[in-house]
N, C-alpha and C positions, 0 to 999 in steps of 0.2 A: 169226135172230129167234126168239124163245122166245112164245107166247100161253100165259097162264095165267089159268084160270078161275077165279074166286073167287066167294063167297056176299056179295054187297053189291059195295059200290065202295070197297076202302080208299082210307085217305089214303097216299099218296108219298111222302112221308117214312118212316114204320115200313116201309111195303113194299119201298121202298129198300134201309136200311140192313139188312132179315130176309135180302132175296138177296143184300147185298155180302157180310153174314156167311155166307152159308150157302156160297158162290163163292171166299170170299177174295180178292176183287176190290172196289176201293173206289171204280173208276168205270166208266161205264155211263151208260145213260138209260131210263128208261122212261115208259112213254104207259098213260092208265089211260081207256077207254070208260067210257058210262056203261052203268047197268047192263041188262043185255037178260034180258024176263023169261022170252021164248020163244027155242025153237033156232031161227026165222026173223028174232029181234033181234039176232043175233051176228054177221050182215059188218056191220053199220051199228057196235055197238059195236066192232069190231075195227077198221071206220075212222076212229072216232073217237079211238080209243087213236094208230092210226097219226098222225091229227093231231096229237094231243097230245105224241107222240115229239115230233116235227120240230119243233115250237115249242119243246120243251124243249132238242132239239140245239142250237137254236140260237140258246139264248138266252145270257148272260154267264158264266153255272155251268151247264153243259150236262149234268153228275155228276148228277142224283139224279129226278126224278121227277115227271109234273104230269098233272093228271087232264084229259079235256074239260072238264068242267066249272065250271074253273079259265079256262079259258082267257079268259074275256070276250070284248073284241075281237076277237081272233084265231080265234074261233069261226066267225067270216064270211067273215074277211077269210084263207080259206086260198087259196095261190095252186095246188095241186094240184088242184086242183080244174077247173082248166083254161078259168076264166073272164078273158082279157087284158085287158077294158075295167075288169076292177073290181080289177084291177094297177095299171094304169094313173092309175085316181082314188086307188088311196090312196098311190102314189108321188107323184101332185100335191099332196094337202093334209099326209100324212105322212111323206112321204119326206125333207125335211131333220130330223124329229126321229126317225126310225129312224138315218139317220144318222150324227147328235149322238151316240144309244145310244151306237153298235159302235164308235165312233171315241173315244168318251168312258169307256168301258163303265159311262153310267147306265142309267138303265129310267123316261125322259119317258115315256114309252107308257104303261105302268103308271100312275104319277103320272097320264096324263090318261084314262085308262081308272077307276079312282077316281073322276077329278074329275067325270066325263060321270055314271057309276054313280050319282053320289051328286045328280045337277040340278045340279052349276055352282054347288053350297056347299063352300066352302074351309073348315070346321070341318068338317063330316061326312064330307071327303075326308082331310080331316088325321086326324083320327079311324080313321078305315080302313086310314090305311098308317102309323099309329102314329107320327107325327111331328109336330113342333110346328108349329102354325097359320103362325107368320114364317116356318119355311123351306118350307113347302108353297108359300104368297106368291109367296114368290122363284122356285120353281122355274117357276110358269107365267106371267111376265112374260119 
């Protein structure tokens, strides 16, 4: 594992592809904290970076890069964290649409991570994940 300090929080994408170039390696993952303004905010941001890894590991293109920040849902809901009863409730209410995901390789999650973000309006979710209003519909039915 490499930590690299930076002035701000880039985005994941240019910081991505600057180390795949600079490496010659075109996959990887990286976890981006947010920003810590004192040296006493640095294990918090280095665990938030950590989070943001493993959600990126382990998401459908696990190659490139995702901030905390980024994360929405998944901000809560880390299971390293080492809380089992709040495993447990989101394998109850989410667990067949994580499922659906990896088995499907879509991203419902996202879709209703949008949909939640935006108050349970189907244009200003469709809006957000840049898709037309019908197939957003379809997706949460």
């Amino acid at each position: 594992m490499t930590v690299l300090l930076t002035d701000g929080v880039p985005e994941p994408t240019p910081l991505f592809r600057a180390i795949a170039a600079a490496t010659s390696a075109d996959q990887g993952s990286i976890g981006i904290g947010s920003a810590a303004v004192t040296p006493s905010e640095l294990p918090r941001s280095l665990a938030e970076a950590q989070q943001a890894l493993q959600v990126e590991r382990q998401s459908m293109s696990p190659h490139g890069g995702r901030r905390f920040e980024d994360l929405g849902l998944y901000r809560i809901l880390d299971p390293a964290r080492g809380r089992p009863e709040l495993d447990d409730f989101v394998m109850e209410w989410l667990g067949p649409l994580l499922s659906y995901d990896r088995k499907k390789n879509a991203d419902l999650v996202t879709t209703l991570t949008h949909y939640l973000d935006c108050g349970g309006n189907y244009d200003d979710a469709a809006q957000s994940l840049t898709i037309h209003y019908c197939a957003d519909a379809r997706e949460f039915k």
